[in-house]
N, C-alpha and C positions, 0 to 999 in steps of 0.2 A: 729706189728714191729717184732715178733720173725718169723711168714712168710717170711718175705723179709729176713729178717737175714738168715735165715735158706737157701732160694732158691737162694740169695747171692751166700751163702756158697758152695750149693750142685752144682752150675756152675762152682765154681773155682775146686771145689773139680774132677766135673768129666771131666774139663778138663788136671787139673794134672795127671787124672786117665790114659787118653787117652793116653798123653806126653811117660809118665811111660810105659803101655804095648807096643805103639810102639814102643820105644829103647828096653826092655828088652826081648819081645817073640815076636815081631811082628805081636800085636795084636790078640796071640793066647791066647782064653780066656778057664782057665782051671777052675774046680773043686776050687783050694785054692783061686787062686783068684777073685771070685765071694762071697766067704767065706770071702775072708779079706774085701773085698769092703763093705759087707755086716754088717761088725763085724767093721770098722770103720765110717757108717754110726750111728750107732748104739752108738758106745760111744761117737760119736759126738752130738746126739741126747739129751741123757744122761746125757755130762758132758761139753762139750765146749759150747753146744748152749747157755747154761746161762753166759757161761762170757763174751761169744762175746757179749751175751745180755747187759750185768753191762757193756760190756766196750762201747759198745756203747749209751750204754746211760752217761756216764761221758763224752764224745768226744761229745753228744748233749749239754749236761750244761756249759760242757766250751765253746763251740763256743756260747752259747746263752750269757755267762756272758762278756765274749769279745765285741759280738755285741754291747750290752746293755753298757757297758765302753764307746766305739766309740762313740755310740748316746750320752751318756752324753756328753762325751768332746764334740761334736761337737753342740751340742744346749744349750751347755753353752756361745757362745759370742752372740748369738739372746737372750738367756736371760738376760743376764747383757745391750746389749743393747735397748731392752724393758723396761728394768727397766730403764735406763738414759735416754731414752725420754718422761716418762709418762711424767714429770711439764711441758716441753719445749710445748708437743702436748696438755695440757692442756692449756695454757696459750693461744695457737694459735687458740684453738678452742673455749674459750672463747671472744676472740678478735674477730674474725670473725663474730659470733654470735651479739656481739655486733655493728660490722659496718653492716650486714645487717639489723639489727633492726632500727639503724638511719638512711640510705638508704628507708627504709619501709617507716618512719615516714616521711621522708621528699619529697622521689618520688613516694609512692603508690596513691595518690588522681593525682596529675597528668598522672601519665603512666596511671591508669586507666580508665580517662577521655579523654586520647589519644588515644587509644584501642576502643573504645565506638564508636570514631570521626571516625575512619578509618575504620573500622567495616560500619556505616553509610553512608559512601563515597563510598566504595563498592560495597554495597549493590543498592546506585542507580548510577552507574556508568554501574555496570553490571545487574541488576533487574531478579527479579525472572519469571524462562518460566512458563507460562500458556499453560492451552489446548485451547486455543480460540481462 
């Protein structure tokens, strides 16, 4: 993180750089300022990198503790209504269970004995190819 910070820093830095000697000398690059540039990298290094550091790291916690707000609010009405349908969806899925199991009781020995028929009927209707 403090690389990016830093090479962040040192593109805005050298393009201010640039701005600055073309208005002031026209690019003419002397002795002091290769010294200033040098001596403000340097206490950039030193002294700002750490707070840009700290401040970016507070600008990541609060966007993180915003996001994390948002997601609450926003998965609090899927949770509340998750919670108002548990009995409803119980009840339904109970019931259900219950009429397929008397559906079972009452149509499994026939369907399957209808299944069996038709299966049969098939079978010599269309009969199985031989090599012969």
């Amino acid at each position: 993180m403090t690389v990016v910070g830093d090479l962040i820093f040192s593109a805005v830095a050298l393009f201010l750089l640039f701005k600055f000697f073309l208005k002031a000398n026209h690019l003419d690059l002397r002795f002091y300022i290769v010294w200033g540039s040098v001596l403000g990298l340097f206490l950039y290094t030193r002294i700002l990198s750490r707070i840009t550091l700290w401040l970016f790291f507070k600008c990541y916690r609060f966007i993180e503790a915003c996001l994390g707000l948002i997601l609450l609010v926003l998965k609090f009405p899927f949770k509340v209504l998750a919670v108002l349908m548990r009995p409803p969806y119980a009840v339904l899925r109970w019931f259900s269970l219950l009429v397929f199991r008397i559906a079972e009781a009452f149509l499994g020995k026939p369907l399957t004995k209808t299944r069996k028929t038709m299966i049969s009927f098939w079978e010599r209707l269309f009969p199985p190819r031989t090599n012969g």
